[in-house]
C-alpha positions as CSV (number, residue, x, y, z in Angstrom):
1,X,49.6,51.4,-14.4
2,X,47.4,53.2,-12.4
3,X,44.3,52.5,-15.2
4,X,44.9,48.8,-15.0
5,X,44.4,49.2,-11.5
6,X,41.2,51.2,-12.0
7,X,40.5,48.7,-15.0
8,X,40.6,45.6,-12.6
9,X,39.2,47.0,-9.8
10,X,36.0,47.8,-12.3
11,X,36.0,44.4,-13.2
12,X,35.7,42.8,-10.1
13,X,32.9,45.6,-9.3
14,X,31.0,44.3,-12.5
15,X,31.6,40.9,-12.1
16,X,30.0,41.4,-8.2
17,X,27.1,43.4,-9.8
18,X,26.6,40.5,-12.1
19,X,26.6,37.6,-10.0
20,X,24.1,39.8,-7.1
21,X,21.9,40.1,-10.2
22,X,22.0,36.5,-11.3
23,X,21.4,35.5,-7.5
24,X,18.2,38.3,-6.8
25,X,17.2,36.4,-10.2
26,X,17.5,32.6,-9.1
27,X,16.2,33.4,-6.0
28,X,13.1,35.5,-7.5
29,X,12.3,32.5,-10.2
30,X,12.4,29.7,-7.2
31,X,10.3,32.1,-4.7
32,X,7.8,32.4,-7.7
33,X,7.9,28.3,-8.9
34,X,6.9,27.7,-5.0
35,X,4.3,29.6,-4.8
36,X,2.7,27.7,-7.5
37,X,3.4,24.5,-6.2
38,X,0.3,23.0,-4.8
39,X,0.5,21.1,-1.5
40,X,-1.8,17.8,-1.9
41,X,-4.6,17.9,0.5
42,X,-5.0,14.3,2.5
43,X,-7.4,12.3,1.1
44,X,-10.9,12.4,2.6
45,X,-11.9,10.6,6.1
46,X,-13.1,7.4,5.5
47,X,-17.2,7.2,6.8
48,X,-17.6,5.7,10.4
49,X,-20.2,3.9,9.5
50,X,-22.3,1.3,7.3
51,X,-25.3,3.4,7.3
52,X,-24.7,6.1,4.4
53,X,-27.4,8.7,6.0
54,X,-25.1,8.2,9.2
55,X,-28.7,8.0,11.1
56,X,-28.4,5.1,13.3
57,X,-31.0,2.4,13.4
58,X,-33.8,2.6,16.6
59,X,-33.2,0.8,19.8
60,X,-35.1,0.5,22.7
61,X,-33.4,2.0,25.8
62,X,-34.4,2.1,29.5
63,X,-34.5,5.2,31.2
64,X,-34.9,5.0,34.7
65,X,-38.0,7.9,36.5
66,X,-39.6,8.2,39.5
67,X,-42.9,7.1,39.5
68,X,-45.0,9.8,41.4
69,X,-47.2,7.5,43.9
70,X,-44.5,5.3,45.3
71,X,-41.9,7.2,44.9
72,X,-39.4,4.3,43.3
73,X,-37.7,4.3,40.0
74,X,-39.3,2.6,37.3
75,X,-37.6,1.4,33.7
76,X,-39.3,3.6,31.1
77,X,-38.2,2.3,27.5
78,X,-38.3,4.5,24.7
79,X,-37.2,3.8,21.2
80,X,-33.8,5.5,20.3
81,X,-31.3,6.4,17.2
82,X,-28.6,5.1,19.1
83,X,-24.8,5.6,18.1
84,X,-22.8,2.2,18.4
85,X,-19.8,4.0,19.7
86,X,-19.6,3.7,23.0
87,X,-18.9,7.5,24.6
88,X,-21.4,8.8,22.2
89,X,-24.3,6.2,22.5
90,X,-23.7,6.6,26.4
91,X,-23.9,10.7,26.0
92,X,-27.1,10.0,23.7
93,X,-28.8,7.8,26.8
94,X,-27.8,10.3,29.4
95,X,-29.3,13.4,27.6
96,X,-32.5,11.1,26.7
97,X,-33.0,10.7,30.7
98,X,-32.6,14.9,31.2
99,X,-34.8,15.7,29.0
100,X,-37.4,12.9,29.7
101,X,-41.0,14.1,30.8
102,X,-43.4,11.1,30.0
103,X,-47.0,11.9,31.1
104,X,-47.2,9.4,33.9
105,X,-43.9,9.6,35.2
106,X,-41.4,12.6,36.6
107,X,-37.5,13.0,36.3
108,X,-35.5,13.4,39.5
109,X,-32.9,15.4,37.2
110,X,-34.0,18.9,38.1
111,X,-35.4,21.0,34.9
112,X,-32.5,22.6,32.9
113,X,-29.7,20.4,34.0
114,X,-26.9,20.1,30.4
115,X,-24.8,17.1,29.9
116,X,-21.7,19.2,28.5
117,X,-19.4,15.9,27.9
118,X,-18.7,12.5,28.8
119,X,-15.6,10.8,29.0
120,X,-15.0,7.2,28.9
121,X,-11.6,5.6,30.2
122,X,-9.8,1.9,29.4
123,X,-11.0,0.8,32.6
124,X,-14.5,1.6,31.9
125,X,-15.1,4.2,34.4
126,X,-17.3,6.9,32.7
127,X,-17.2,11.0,33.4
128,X,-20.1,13.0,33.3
129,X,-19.8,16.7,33.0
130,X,-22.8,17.7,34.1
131,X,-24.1,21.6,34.1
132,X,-23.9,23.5,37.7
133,X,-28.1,23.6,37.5
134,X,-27.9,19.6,38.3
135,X,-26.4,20.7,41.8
136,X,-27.8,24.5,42.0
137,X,-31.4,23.3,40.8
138,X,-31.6,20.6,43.4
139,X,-34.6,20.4,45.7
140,X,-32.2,18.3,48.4
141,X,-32.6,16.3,50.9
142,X,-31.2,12.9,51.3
143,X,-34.4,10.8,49.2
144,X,-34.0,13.3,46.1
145,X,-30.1,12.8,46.4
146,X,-30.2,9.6,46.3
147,X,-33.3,9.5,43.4
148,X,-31.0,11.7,41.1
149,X,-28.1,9.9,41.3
150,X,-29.5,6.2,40.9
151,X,-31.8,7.1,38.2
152,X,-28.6,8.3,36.4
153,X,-26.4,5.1,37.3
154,X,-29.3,2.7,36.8
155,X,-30.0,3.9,32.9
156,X,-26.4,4.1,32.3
157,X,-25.5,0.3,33.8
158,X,-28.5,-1.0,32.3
159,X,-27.5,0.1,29.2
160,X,-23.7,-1.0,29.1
161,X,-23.3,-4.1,31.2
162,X,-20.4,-5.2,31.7
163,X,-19.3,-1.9,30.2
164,X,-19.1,0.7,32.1
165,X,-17.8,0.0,35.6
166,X,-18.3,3.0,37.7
167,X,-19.5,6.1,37.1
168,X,-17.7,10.0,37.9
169,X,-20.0,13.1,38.5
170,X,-18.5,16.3,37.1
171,X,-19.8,19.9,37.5
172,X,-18.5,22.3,34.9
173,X,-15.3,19.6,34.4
174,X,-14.6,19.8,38.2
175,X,-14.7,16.9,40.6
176,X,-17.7,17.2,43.0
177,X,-18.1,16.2,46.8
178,X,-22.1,16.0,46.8
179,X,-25.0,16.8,44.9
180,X,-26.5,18.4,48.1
181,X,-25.0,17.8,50.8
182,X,-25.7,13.9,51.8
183,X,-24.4,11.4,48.9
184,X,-20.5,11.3,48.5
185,X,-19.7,11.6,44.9
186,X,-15.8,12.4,45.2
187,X,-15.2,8.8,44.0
188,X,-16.4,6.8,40.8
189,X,-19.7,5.6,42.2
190,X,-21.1,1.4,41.3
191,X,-24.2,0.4,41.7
């Protein structure tokens, strides 16, 4: 009696034994047949555009400078790749006035001043992120206030009528009370 006892209970233990090894074995084959199992990469973005170069055609574009004698801001046009979406076509426009220097003309933006981003919302206010220099680089006063921040409004409204409403200045992403001291630029701004 007492080996048919030991004879079952070895049994069981063998049967056990089995069965782990069967299941380390299953398991082992599926962990190996999905690892080989590619995952399908999404198909490729569609282009944006027409255009196959993705170089947008020229357009002429106003940019708005202070002309030195009378001290009044004049349209300048220059001829532009322009972007027909509107947030980067109006980030394109913006960064053409910075960086403007025609001979005859000079830029109330003061020298070094980044556009980092703009934003534009469903009501067609637009955010400019501008660089701290546009603030810390300002020579003041109310006249050069004023210049900088109409030469920026007038190129922007002149090219997106009926666009872009209003305009928010940003410095480093932050809301900003003044430029330097005199215009009030804690709301979206019209001209």
């Amino acid at each position: 009696m007492k080996q048919t006892g030991f004879s079952r209970l070895l049994v069981i233990w063998g049967i056990t034994f089995v069965g782990i090894a069967i299941g380390l074995a299953a398991t082992l084959y599926l962990i190996s047949q999905a690892k080989q199992t590619a995952i399908p990469l999404p198909p490729p973005p569609l282009p944006t555009t027409a255009n196959p170069t993705d170089t947008p055609p020229p357009q002429n574009v106003n940019l708005f400078l202070l002309q030195p004698t009378t001290l009044e801001l004049v349209a300048v046009r220059t001829e532009r790749r322009l972007y027909a979406e509107r947030t980067k076509r109006l980030k394109q426009i913006v960064t053409a006035l910075i960086q403007a220097k025609p001979p005859d003309f000079r830029n109330p933006i003061p020298g070094g001043t980044e556009l980092h981003e703009v934003y534009v919302d469903t009501q067609g206010t637009a955010y400019l992120d501008f660089s701290r220099h546009l603030t810390d680089g300002h020579i003041g006063g109310t006249q050069g206030e004023f210049l900088t921040v109409a030469a920026i409004l007038k190129t922007i409204f002149d090219a997106f009528p009926n666009k872009i409403k209003q305009v928010q200045f940003l410095i480093d992403g932050n809301e900003i009370e003044t430029l330097a001291g005199h215009l009030n630029l804690s709301q979206p701004l019209r001209f």
